[in-house]
C-alpha positions in Angstrom: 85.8 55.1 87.2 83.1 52.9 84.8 85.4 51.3 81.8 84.7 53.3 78.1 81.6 52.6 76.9 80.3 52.4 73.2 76.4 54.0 72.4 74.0 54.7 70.0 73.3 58.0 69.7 71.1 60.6 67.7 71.8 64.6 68.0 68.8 65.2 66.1 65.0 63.3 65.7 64.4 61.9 61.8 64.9 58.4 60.4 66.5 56.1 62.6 68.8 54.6 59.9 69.9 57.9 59.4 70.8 59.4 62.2 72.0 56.9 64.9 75.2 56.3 65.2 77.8 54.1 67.6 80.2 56.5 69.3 82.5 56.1 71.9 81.9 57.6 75.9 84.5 58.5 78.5 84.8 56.7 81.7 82.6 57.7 84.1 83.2 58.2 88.1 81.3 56.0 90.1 80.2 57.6 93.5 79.4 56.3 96.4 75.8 55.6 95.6 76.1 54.5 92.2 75.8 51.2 90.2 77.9 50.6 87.1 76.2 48.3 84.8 78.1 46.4 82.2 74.4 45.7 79.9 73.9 42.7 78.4 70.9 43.3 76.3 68.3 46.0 75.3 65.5 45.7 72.6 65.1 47.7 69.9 61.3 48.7 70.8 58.7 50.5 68.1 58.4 53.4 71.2 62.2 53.8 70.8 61.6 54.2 67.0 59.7 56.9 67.8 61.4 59.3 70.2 63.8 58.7 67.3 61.5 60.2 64.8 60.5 62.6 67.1 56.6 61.5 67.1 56.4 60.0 70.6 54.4 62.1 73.0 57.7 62.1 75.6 60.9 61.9 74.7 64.5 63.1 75.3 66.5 66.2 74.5 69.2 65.3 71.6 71.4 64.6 71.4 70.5 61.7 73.1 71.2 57.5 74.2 68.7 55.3 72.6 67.0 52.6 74.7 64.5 52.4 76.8 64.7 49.1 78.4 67.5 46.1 79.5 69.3 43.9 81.6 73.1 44.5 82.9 76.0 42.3 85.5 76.5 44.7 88.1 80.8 45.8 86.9 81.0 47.7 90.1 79.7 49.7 93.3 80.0 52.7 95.2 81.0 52.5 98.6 77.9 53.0 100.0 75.7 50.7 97.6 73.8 48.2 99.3 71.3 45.7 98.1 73.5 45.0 95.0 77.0 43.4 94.3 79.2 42.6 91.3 78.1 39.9 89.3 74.4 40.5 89.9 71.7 41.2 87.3 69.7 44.3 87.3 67.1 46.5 85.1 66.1 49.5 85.3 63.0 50.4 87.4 60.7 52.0 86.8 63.0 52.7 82.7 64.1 56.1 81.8 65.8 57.7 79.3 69.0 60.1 79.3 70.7 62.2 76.6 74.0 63.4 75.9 75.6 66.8 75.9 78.7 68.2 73.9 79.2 65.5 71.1 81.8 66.4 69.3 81.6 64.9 65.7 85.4 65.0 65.0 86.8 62.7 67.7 83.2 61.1 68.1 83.5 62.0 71.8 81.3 63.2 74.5 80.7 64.9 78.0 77.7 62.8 79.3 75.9 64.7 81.4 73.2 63.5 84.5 70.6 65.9 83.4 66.4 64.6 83.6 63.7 66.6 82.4 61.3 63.1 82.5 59.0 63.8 85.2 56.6 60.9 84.5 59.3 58.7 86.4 59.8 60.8 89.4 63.2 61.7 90.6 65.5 59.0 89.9 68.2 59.9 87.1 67.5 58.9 83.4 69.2 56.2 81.7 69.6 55.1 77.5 70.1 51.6 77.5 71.8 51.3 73.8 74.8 51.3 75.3 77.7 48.8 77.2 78.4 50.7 80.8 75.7 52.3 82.4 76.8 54.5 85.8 73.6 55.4 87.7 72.5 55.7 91.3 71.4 52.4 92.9 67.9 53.6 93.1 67.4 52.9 89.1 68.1 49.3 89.3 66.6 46.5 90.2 67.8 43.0 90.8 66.4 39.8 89.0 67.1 36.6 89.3 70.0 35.7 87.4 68.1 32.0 86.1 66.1 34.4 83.8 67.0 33.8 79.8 68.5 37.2 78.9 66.7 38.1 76.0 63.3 38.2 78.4 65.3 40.0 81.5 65.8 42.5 78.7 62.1 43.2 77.5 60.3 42.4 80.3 59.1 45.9 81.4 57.0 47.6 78.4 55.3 44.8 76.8 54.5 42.0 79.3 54.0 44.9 82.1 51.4 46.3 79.4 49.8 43.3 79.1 49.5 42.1 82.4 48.4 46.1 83.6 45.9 45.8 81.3 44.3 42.4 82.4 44.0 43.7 85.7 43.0 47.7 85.6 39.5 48.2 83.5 37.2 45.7 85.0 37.2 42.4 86.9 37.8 39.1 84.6 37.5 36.4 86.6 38.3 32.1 85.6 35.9 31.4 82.7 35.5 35.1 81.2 37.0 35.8 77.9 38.6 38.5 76.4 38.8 39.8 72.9 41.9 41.4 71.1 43.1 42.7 67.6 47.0 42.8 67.2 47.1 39.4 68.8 50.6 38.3 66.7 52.0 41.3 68.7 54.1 40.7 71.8 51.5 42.6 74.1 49.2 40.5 72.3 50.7 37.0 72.8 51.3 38.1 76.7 47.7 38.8 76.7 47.1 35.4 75.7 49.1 33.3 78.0 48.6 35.1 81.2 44.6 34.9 80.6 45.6 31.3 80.0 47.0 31.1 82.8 44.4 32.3 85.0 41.6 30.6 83.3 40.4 32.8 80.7 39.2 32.7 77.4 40.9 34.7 74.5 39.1 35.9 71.1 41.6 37.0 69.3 41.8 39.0 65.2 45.2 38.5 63.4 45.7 41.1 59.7 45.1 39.0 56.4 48.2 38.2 55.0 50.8 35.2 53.9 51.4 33.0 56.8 48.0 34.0 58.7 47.1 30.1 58.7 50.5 29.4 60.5 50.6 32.3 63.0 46.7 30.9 63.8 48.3 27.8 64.5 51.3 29.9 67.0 49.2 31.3 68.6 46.5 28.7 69.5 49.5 26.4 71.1 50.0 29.6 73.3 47.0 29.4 74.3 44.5 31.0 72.4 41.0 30.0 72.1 39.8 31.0 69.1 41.6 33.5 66.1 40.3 34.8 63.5 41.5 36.5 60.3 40.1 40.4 59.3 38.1 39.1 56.5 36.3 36.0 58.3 35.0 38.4 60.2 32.9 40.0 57.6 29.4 38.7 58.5 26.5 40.4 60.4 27.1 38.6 63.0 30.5 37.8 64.3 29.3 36.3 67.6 27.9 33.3 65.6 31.1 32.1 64.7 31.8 31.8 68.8 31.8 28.0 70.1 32.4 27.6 73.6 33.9 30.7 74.5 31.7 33.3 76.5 30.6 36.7 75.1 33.7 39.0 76.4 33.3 42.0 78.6 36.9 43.3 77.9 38.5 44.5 74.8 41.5 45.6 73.3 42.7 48.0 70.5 46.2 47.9 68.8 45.2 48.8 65.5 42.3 51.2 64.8 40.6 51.5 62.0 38.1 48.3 60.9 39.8 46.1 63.4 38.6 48.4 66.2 35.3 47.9 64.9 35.7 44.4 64.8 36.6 44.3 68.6 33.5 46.5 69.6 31.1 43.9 67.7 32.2 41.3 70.1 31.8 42.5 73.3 29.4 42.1 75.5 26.2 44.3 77.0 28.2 47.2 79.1 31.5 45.9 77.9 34.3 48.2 78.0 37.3 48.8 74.6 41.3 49.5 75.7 43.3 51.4 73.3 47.1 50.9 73.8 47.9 51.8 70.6 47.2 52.8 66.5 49.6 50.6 64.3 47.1 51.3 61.2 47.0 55.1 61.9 43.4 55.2 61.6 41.1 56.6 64.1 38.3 54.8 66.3 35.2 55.2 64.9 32.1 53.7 66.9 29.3 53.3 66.4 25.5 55.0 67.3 24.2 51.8 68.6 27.7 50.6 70.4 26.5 53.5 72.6 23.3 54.0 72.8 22.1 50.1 73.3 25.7 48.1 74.2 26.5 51.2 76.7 30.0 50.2 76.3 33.0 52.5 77.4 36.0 53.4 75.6 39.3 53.4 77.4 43.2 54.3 76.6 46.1 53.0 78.3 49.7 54.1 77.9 52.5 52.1 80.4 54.2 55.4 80.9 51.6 57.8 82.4 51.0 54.5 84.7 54.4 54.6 86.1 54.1 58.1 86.3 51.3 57.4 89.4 52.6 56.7 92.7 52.3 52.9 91.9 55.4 53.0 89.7 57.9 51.3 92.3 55.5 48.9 92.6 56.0 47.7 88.8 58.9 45.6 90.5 57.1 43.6 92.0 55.0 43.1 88.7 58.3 42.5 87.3 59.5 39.8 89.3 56.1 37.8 89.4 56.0 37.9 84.7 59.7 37.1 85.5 58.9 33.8 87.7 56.2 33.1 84.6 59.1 33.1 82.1 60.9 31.3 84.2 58.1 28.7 84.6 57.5 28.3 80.6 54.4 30.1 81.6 55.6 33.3 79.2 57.1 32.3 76.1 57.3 35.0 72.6 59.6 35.1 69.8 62.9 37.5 70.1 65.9 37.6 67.6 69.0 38.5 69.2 71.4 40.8 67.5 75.3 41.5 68.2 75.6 44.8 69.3 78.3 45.1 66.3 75.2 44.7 63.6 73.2 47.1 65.4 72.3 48.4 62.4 71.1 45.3 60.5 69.1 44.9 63.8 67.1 48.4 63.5 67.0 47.4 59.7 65.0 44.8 60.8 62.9 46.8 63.2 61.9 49.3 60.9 60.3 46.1 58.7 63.0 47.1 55.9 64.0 43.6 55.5 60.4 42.1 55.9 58.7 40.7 59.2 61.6 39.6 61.6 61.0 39.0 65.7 61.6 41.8 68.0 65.1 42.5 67.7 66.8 42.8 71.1 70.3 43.9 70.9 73.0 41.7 72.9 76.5 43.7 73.8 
């Protein structure tokens, strides 16, 4: 049997603050094929926000585990696990999500239950990382090298997987191209950054006006990043004219929406092509006549998850280990806070941007 394990739970979608809460989970057996995880860290993620409000285009049942991604020590093995043994670090791969069955509000306790209805990851059981003991079949997880700082084991898979999928699936950038991004401050963003660095290309990047724009320029030019630019500098006809050395991109991306959308379109290049991975100001994409009709550029979405869902999801791993090995090289560096597990709370405060702008928050049990 897996020891007790503490989670973070919600039986129903609304605001997170208000209805997560730590309980307490039974022991769990361990058969022959499965992996008991003591974690050691997860992130608190905005896509974990989200299946929390209920606005995420796939998400659990409720009640359900939080979490979406991690790292864990291997606590213990079935008797036919191989490939793994205690003491090891592992995350899941490709991530999941579980949920919970049966929690019973006046002893906090619960029957937790191996159910998936996630069929964008295949067959292999789902998984909520909020929580300290994981028991799951040893096709989930995936070992790392243990030389890997935690808190980057731990958020490895959604954001620098995004970036680096990204860079690679829309068209060919080769050493001396450039790229152009809004959302740059973002994690996605920064990975963006240093992995075009590191293979010799140039990055345009658009930061929001706001205090401390002048010092997060200044971040994320020692990074790596060619040139940034505020919202409002780039309120001329002619944005390209404010370009020094750094070619005319052919590859775009869209975090925002809205103006700063716009803002990316301007720069790129006859027949470039614009990647949307997301919609932080909630504003749509507008484009416009002449983007089409004499730029001929394309418009393109990506979301991580409907990736995995293809059959090159197991080969994410590999993916994995190679940003891994750039961490591990001080190739991949971005800002994390870590939170005790105890203070989750003050952590998803923090999240939420209900105590001001904070680092991702990555919970440590």
């Amino acid at each position: 049997m897996s020891p007790p394990s503490k989670a973070v739970v919600y039986d129903r979608e609304g605001a997170p603050e208000t209805v997560t809460k730590v309980i307490e989970l039974p022991a769990v057996e361990v058969k022959e094929n499965d992996v008991c995880v003591k974690m050691l860290a997860a992130p608190i993620n905005p896509s974990d926000i989200n299946r929390i409000q209920g606005v995420y285009p796939v998400r659990p049942q409720v009640p359900a585990v939080g979490g979406y991604e991690g790292v864990g020590e291997v606590y213990s093995v079935g008797s036919a696990v191989t490939g793994v043994a205690p003491g090891d670090w592992v995350i899941p791969s490709p991530p999941s999500f579980g949920y919970l069955r049966s929690i019973d509000d006046r002893n906090q306790s619960v029957t937790f239950s191996v159910l998936c209805n996630c069929n964008y990851v295949g067959n292999l059981p789902c998984i909520g990382t909020w929580q300290t003991y994981i028991v799951k079949d040893q096709s989930v997880w995936h070992k790392i090298n243990k030389d890997t700082p935690m808190e980057y084991a731990a958020t490895i898979t959604v954001n620098p997987l995004s970036a680096l999928r990204m860079l690679e699936d829309f068209t060919t950038i080769n050493s001396g191209d450039s790229i152009v991004q809004n959302g740059a401050t973002s994690i996605v963003g920064q990975c963006i950054i240093q992995i075009a660095r590191f293979r010799g290309i140039h990055s345009i990047n658009i930061i929001r006006d706001r205090a401390g724009s002048d010092e997060a320029k200044e971040k994320l030019k020692k990074i790596g990043a060619d040139e940034v630019f505020t919202e409002s500098q780039l309120e001329v006809k002619n944005v390209k004219s404010l370009l020094t050395n750094v070619p005319e991109p052919a590859l775009g991306f869209n975090c925002v929406g809205g103006n700063s959308a716009s803002l990316v379109l301007k720069f790129l290049r006859q027949g470039g092509t614009m990647v949307t991975y997301g919609g932080m100001s909630k504003k749509p994409v507008t484009v416009s006549t002449s983007s089409f009709i004499f730029k001929d550029l394309s418009l393109k979405g990506f979301w991580l998850q409907k990736w995995m869902s293809s059959d090159k999801a197991i080969e994410c791993r590999t993916m994995i280990d190679y940003l891994l090995c750039l961490v591990r090289e001080g190739k991949l560096k971005y800002e994390l806070e870590l939170v005790p597990f105890n203070n989750f709370q003050v952590g998803l405060s923090k999240a939420l941007g209900l105590q001001g702008s904070h680092p991702k928050q990555v919970i440590k049990f």
